[in-house]
Each structure stands twice: as C-alpha cells, then as structure tokens.
N, C-alpha and C positions, 0 to 999 in steps of 0.2 A: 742706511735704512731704506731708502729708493731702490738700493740694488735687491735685496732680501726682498722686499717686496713685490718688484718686479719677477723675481725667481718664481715667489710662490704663487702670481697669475702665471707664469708660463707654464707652470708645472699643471694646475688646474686646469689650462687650456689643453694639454696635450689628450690625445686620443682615448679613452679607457679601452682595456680591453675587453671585448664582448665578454658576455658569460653566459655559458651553453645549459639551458637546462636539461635531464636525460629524459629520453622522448620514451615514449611506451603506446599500444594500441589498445582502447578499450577493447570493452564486449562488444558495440556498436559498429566497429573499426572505422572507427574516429581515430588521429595521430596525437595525444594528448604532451604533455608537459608533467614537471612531477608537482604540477598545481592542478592539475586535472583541466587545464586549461587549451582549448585544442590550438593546435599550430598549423598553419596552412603551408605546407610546404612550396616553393616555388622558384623556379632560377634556371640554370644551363647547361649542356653539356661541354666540357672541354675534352673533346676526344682524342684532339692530335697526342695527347700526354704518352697514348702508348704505342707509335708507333712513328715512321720518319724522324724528325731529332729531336721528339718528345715533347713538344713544340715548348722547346727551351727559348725562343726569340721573344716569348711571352716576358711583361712584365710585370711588375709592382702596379703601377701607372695602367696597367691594362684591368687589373684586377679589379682598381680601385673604380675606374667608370662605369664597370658593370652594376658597379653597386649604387653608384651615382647618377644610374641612367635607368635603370631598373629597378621597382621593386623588388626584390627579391634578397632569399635565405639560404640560398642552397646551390652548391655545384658538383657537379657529377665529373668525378677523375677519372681516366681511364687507366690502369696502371696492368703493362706486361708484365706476366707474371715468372715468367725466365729472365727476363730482366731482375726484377727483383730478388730473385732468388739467387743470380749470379752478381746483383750486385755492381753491374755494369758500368761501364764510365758513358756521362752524356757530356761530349764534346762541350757543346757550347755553353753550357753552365759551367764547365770543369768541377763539376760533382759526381761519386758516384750514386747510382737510379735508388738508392734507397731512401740517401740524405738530398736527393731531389725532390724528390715527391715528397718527403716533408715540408722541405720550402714552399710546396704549392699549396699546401694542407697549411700550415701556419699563414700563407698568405689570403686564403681564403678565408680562415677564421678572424683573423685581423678584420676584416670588410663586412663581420657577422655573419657568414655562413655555416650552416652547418656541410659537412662532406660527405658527398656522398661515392665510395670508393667502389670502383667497378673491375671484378677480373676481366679484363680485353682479351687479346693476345698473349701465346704463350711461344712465341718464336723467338730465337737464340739472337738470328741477325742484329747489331747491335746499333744506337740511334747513331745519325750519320752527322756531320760536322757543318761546320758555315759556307763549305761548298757547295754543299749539295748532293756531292758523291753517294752512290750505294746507299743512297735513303730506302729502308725497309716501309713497304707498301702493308696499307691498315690489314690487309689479309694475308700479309707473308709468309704466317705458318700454312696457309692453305695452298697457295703456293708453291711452299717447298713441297709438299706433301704429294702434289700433283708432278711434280717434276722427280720426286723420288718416296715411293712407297713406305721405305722403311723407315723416314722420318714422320708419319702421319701418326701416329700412336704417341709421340709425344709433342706435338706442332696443329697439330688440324685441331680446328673450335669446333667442332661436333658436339665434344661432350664425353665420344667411347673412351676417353682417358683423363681424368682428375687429379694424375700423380701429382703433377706440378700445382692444381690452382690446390690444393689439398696442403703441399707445401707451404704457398704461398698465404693462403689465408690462417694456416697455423703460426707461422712466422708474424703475419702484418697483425692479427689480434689480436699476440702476444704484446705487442709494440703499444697498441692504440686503444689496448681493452679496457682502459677507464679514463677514455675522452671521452666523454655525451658528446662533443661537436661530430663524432666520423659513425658514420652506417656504412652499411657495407649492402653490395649488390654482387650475387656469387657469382652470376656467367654469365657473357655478352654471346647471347643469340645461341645458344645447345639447338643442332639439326638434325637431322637422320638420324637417330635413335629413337629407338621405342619407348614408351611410354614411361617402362617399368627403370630402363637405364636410368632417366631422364630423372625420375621422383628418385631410386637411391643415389645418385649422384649430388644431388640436390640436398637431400639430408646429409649425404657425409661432409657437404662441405658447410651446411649449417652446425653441424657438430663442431668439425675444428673451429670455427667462429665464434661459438656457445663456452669452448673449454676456455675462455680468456674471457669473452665478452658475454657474461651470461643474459643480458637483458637489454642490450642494442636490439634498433631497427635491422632487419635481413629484408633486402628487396629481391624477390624469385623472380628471374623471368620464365614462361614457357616455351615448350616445344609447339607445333602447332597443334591446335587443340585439347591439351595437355589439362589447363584449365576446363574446359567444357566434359571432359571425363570425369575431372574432383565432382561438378556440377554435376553430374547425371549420375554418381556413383560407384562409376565403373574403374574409378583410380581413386587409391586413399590418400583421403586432406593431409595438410602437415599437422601434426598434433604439436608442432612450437607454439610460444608466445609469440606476439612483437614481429609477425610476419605479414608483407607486405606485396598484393599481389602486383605485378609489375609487368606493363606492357608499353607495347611500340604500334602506336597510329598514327600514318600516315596516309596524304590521300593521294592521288595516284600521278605516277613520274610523269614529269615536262622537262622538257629543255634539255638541261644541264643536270638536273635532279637525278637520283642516282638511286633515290630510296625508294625500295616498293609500294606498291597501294597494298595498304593492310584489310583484309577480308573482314575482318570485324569492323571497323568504318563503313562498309559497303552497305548497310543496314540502320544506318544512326538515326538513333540510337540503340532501336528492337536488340542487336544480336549481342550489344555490350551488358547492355541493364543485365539480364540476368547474372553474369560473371558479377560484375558490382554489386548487386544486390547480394548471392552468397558468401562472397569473400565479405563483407562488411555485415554480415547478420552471424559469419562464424568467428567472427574477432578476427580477421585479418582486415588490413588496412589497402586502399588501392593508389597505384601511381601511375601516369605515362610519364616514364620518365625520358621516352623520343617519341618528338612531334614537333610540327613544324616544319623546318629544313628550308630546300632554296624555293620550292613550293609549298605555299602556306596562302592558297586563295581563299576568298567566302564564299561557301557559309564554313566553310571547315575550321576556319580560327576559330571564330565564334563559337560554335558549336563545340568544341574542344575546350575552351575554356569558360563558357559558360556551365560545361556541365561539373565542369571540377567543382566549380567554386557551388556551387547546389547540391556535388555529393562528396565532398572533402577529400576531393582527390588531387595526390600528388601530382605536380607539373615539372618536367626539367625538359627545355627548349633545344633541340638539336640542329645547329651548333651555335655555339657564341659566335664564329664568324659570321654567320646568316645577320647578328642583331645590332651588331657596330662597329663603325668601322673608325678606321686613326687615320689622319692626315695632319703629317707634321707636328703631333704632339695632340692636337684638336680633335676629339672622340665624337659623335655622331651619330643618332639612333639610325638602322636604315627603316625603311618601309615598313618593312615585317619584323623591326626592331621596337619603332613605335606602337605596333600594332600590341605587339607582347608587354608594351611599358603599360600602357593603357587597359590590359588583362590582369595583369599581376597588380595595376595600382587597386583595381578593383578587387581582387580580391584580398587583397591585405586590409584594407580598410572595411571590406563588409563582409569577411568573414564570421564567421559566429564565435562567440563570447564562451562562457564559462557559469555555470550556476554550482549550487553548493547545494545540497539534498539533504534534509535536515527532519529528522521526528519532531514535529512541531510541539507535543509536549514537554520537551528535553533538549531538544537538540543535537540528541546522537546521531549519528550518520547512519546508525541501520534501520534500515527500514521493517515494515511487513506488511503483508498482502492486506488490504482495507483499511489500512492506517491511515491516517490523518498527519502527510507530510506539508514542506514547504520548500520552496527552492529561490535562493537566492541569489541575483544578479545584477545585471541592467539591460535596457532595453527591451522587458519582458513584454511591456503590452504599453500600448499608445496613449492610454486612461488607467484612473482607479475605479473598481469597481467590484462589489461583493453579490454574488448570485442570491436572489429572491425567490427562485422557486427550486419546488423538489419534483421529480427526482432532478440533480444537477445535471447542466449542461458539461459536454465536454468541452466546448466552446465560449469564451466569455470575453467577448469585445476583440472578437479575433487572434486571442490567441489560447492557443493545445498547447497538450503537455500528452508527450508518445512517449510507453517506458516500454523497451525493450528487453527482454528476459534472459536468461543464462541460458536458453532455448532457442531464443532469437525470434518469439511470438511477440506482437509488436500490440500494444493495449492502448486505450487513449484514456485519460485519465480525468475522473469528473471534477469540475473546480468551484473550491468555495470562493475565490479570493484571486483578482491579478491586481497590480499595479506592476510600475516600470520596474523598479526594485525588489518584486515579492509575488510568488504564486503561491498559493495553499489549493492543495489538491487532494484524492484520495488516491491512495495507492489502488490500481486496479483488482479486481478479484483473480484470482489464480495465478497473480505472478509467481512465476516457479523462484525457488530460494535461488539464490546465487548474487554476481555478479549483475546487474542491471545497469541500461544505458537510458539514459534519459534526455530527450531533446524540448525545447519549449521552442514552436513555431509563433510566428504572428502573421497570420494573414494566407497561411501555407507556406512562407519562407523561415525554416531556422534560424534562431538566431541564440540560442546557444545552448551548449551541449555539458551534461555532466554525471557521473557515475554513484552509485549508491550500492550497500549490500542488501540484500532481501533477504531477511531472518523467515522464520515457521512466524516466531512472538517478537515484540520490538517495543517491551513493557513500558509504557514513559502514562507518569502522572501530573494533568493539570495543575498548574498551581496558580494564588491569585494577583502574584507578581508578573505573569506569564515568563517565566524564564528559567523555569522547572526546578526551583527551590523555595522553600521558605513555608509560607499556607499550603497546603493546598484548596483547591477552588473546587470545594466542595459543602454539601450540608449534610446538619445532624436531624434526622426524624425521631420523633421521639411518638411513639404510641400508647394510647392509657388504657386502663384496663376496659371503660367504655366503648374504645374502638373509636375513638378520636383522636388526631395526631396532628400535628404541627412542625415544622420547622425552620430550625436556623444558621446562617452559615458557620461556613468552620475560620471567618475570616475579618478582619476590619482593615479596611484603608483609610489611612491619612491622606493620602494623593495617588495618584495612578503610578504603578511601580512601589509604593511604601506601604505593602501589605503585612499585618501579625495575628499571627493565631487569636482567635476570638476565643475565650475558655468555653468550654464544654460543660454545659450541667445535664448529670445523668440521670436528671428527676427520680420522683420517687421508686421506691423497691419496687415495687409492682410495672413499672415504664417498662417497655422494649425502647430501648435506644441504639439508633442504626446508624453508623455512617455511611455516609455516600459517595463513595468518591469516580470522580470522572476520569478517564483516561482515552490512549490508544494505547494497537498493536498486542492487543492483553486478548483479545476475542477467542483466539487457535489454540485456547492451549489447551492439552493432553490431561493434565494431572491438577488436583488443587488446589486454586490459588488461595497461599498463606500469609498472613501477615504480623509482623512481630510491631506492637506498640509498645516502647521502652521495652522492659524484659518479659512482656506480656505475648505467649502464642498465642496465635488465632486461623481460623480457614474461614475464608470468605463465604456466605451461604449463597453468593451469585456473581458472577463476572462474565459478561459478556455484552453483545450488543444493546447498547440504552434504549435504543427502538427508535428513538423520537429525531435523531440527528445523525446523517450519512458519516458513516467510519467514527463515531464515536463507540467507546466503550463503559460500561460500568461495573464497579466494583461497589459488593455491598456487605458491608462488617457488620456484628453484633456485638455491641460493646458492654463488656464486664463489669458490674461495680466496682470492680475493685482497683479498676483503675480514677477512682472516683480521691481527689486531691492529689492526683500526679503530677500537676503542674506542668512544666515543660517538659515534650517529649517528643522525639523521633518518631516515626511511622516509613518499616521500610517493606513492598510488598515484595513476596518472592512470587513468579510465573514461572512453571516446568522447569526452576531452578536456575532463572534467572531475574536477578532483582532489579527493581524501577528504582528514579530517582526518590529520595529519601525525602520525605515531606514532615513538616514540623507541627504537631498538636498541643494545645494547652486543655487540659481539665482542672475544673473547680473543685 
C-alpha cells in the first residue's frame, strides 16, 4: 500500500506539460490569448542552431536554466533552411536537421516556451562535427556567393530568391500547423532589394505559412525603411491577420560587438513611435526580437525595455550566450544577464491583465455606439467610486477607459462607475462598427486590455434582477381621461436579486396605459421598434434617448385591453430585426 502510494505522489510530483494557448493579434495590436487575455512575449535568441554544428553542444540542462534564471516564454530558433530541406545529418546530435530541430522545439516547450522559428541561412555547407573542422560561418551563403557568382541566387540572404525558404516554410508548416506553442519569423535580415521585391517576397512566404497554419503569429522583418513607406503610403500594408511588425535595435558596436548601431535607436524614442503607433492602430502587433548583444549599456537596456513593457512589445534577447554562462554544471546570470532577468521579471508580473466588455443590460458582448457597457476585471481602479455629476468624467479616481475603433480612432470613454473589479462606462459616440480594442488605464499606465464587437444597435433591456432576465425594471403609466396619471412598477422584490413581475392593471376603458421600459444600445435604430407581448403585436410609439441619464435608452409601449387577464407573459422587443433580452410581464 506505501508502495502505490508513493507511485501516485511521484507521479503528481512529476513536471506537467505546459499547455500552449493559440495566440492571435487584436484590433489594438495587443498579442492576445484565445481568452482575450494579453501575453507579454519575452526570452532569447538561440542563433548558433543554424549555422557551425547547429550548436548541437546545447543541452537539456542548458534549456532548463534559461528558464530558471529568467523570466521568460519564448525562444527564437534559428533554422537553415537547405539544411532542412535536405534534411542534413548534424554530427554531434547523430540526428538528421529536421528531427533536430524538433528536439530543440520540444525541449523549449517542455520549459513553457513558445517558439519562435526563424528562416536564417540557406547554405548547403553542412554542420560541422566535435572537431571543429569546416564549421560553416553564420553568413556562408554569402560567402559562397562572393567567392562564386553562380551560387548567389540560391545561397545569398538578400532576399532576390525565396525558392528554398518558400520550400522550406511550406514543408516546416506543414509539420507544425496546429502547434499554438511555434510562430514563425519568415527572413533573417532581406538586403538590397527594393521595396517591391521585398513586400512580394514577404507575402509568398506568408502564404505558404497561411496554407497549413491559417492563424499563427508571422513575425515580418524589414528591409531598411521598408516599414516607414507602409507608414507614409507609399508601400502597401500586409492585409494578413495575426502579423507582427518585427525589428532589430541595437546601439552602437564596441569592442568585440559585431552588431550595428540601428538608425531607428538613434532618435529614442521620436523615429520608433510612429512605426509602433501604426503597426498597432492597424492590428499588427510589434517585437524586437534582436537587442541587447555583447553591448547592452544604459540608458539603452532601460530604454528598450521599459518601452516594450508600456507598448506590449515583443522582446527576444540576442544571444542566450550574452546572458549565462555554465561552469561545471553551475549556470550563472552574467551582467547583462541579470540586467535582462530583472526586465523580463518586470514585465511578466506587471504586465496588463485582461477585461471582459459586456452590455451591461444583458451581458452580451456586442456592444454599440452610446450604450451603457461594463468591463470586467481586476486591478481596474485603486477605490470604489460612482460619478455624481453630469456631463460624466472620463476620469474617475484615476482611472480611463480608451476604445479604439476598427478605424483605429482612439475615444475615451465617459464613466459611470470604477471599482478594482468593474468599470461601467459609455461606449463613446461614433465608434465605427467593428472590431474594437479596449484598454482601462489607471493613473495613465495600462493595466489591462480587452476586445468587444461594435454593432449599429446592441438591444439589451433592463431588468429588476439586473441580470437581464425575469421583471423588467421598468413602469406602467397609466393616464385618465382628466389628464391625471400615475405610476407603478412592473416589478416586486423580496430581496435584492429575487425580483417578479408585479401584475399589471389596465384600469378603466377610458386609461391610456403605457409601458415603460428602460434599456441600451436600442437609440440607432433605422426602422420600428416592435414588440410582441405573449401573441400580442405591437410598434413602440417612442424608442430612444430617455434624456434624463447619459446612454440610457427608452422604450414606450401602448398597451391593449386585451391583454387585460394574461397573466404570465413574455415581452420580446424586436430593433431593425434584432431582438433584446426577453423580459417577463404579469397582467390582472
């Protein structure tokens, strides 16, 4: 019995394996989760993979400290893509390069990364053994191509030839197209080529990507300026989903350092913001995914990863060797390994959260333009606190709420209501339909980010339960021939939450008797609004703004005798042919 026992704490004890949610880019170009939950990407590159012996010396044990020494989710492969495609033997694994690079992909994911796959290199030269011999250099196709012409068209990383990464990504997406844990990153560094090469080469190899993996992250990188032309017009955007603009900032070579100073740097932040600000206002998503390196002085860390974590940009550290080292089994942050533990701790823990965007008289998730929504979370605001004057603040104890548009027109939203767990706000006027990104700052820092659809109408009817069934939370007027009136609700509570229809008396034959009922999202509409009471038609004689309370709406029925001893009955309103929550009336 000790033995059985023991089996099933070891077994409990043993590691689970992660599990990858698949990632997607809002409208915002937020990097989300399929919980609408944003992920902060962060980790390293491991470059040696595609070039000299693939850096097969790598281990288990090496993996594992990056992950136990760092923050982080993410590491960036580098895989030749003539290797791959021939399928190459790498010496010192004694595997061949296809069921290699799995092993680094499965070992990566084992540690909870997601991967991020990079076409490198596309040179024949093959990885070189535990000698050392005839180790192919990180730029060998270029290389060859300088020492013999007629090899440049399939060898040089320019870019003027895709046969091979076109192969290669048709093949590897095939393989990997329904892992959530692998993204793919199409070409390390496209040079000399024009603009135009550059964007169709770039679609054909998001296409072969797309024919396997229809809705994986793609990270693009550019040619120089390449981005700053989508920007200015003069080059057309990717019209993909799920694409991520992708850059290399570094700041300028010392020593031993080998990496250029990147011109976009040279200006930090003036010449970056605008690229980030587009790529993230047209639903792409942004990364550097190289920075750092053997030079990584301040303010440049800083500065580099303070701005990720402020505009939810990807980070991947170049290289893992820069950030630990091994002695004798014993792993080690260095310097500038620390420095990066200490960036990534920060952002993992104080990245922003996740809210849920709700028609606060239903609870559906579509919204509309003046409606009276709600968004929930945590950490929204430091205090409870409901606004006491009109017109509302967009600010309410420090904390907005910014919706941005399928437009990418960025509105702040006036609030009735924050606590830590709840905002009630109004949806701005003229959000265009669509896709909307929605962020709730507190104090000017985000803190957390969620998506919503934005209908024309978004019909939802108060009720007295607030939870958009049962009463509704409305009254009955009743007017007499005098021109005196009165009213009563349509509703009784026993306790808060245990509300029932209160019957309905249609007074005398001579009464007008009107209901009244409250909603949102009913104000826009076109054609209308009908309402069927058990099998009784009707057309509202007023639906719109109630006047008296910001984004509320009113609806006002004239009710028939002859609904007079119905007893229990439905009440379901249709708006331009779409119907609201179905609310519950009693008449005497």
């Amino acid at each position: 019995m000790k033995t059985v026992f023991a089996l099933f704490v070891a077994l409990a004890l043993q590691a689970q394996t992660p599990t990858f949610h698949p990632l997607h880019v809002s409208s915002g170009g937020v990097i989300l989760d399929d919980s609408n939950r944003p992920v902060a990407l962060r980790g390293l590159n491991r470059s040696a993979t595609g070039y000299g012996n693939a850096d097969a010396t790598a281990t288990d044990a090496d993996y594992a400290a990056q992950n136990q020494l760092l923050s982080m989710n993410l590491v960036r492969i580098f895989v030749n893509a003539a290797w791959w495609n021939n399928s190459v033997s790498v010496p010192i694994a004694n595997l061949n390069y296809q069921d290699y690079i799995d092993q680094l992909i499965q070992r990566a994911k084992k540690y909870g990364n997601y991967v991020l796959v990079l076409k490198a290199g596309q040179f024949p030269d093959p990885p070189c053994g535990a000698d050392g011999k005839n180790c192919p250099a990180f730029n060998q196709g270029d290389v060859n191509c300088q020492a013999n012409s007629s090899l440049c068209a399939a060898q040089d990383t320019t870019g003027n030839n895709i046969d091979r990464a076109f192969t290669f990504w048709a093949g590897f997406s095939r393989k990997y197209g329904s892992d959530p844990a692998i993204l793919y990153d199409t070409w390390e560094d496209m040079h000399n080529i024009d603009l135009n090469t550059w964007s169709d080469g770039q679609n054909q190899l998001i296409a072969a990507i797309r024919t396997y993996s229809p809705q994986s992250l793609i990270f693009v990188e550019d040619v120089p300026n390449a981005f700053e032309d989508i920007v200015a017009g003069t080059l057309a955007d990717f019209a993909w989903s799920n694409i991520v603009w992708n850059f290399h900032l570094f700041t300028a070579s010392s020593g031993a350092c080998v990496e250029p100073a990147s011109p976009r740097y040279a200006n930090w932040p003036q010449d970056f913001d605008p690229l980030v600000n587009y790529a993230q206002k047209n639903g792409h998503a942004v990364a550097i995914a190289e920075w750092g390196g053997c030079n990584d002085p301040e303010p440049y860390n800083t500065n580099i990863t303070s701005y990720a974590k402020t505009h939810s940009v990807t980070l991947a550290y170049f290289d893992s060797s820069n950030l630990i080292t091994n002695t004798g089994g014993t792993y080690q942050l260095t310097t500038l390994g620390k420095q990066a533990a200490t960036a990534y701790t920060s952002i993992a823990s104080g990245g922003p959260g996740a809210i849920t965007n709700a028609n606060s008289a239903t609870g559906s998730p579509t919204l509309a333009a003046e409606a009276i929504a709600s968004a929930f979370g945590s950490g929204l605001a430091t205090t409870t606190q409901s606004a006491t004057v009109v017109p509302l603040s967009t600010n309410l104890a420090g904390t907005t709420v910014a919706v941005q548009d399928v437009n990418g027109v960025v509105r702040f939203a006036e609030l009735f209501y924050v606590s830590s767990t709840q905002v009630n706000y109004q949806v701005p006027p003229g959000v265009a339909t669509g896709a909307a990104s929605i962020t709730v700052s507190l104090n000017g820092n985000p803190v957390a980010f969620g998506t919503a659809q934005v209908a024309a109408i978004a019909p939802g009817i108060y009720t007295a339960n607030s939870n958009g069934s049962g009463a509704p939370a409305a009254i009955v007027l009743t007017i007499h021939t005098d021109g005196s009136s009165a009213f009563v609700y349509t509703f009784q509570c026993a306790s808060a939450g245990n509300c029932t229809p209160l019957p309905i008396d249609l007074g005398q034959a001579s009464d007008q008797v009107v209901l009244e009922l409250f909603g949102t999202g009913i104000r826009s509409h076109t054609t209308p609004v009908t309402a069927k009471i058990g099998s009784t038609a009707l057309t509202a004689s007023y639906a719109g703004p109630q006047g008296g309370f910001v984004g509320l709406d009113q609806i006002n029925i004239l009710l028939p005798k002859s609904l007079r001893g119905a007893g229990n009955v439905n009440l379901q309103l249709t708006v331009d042919g779409q119907t609201a929550n179905t609310v519950a009336l009693n008449f005497k």
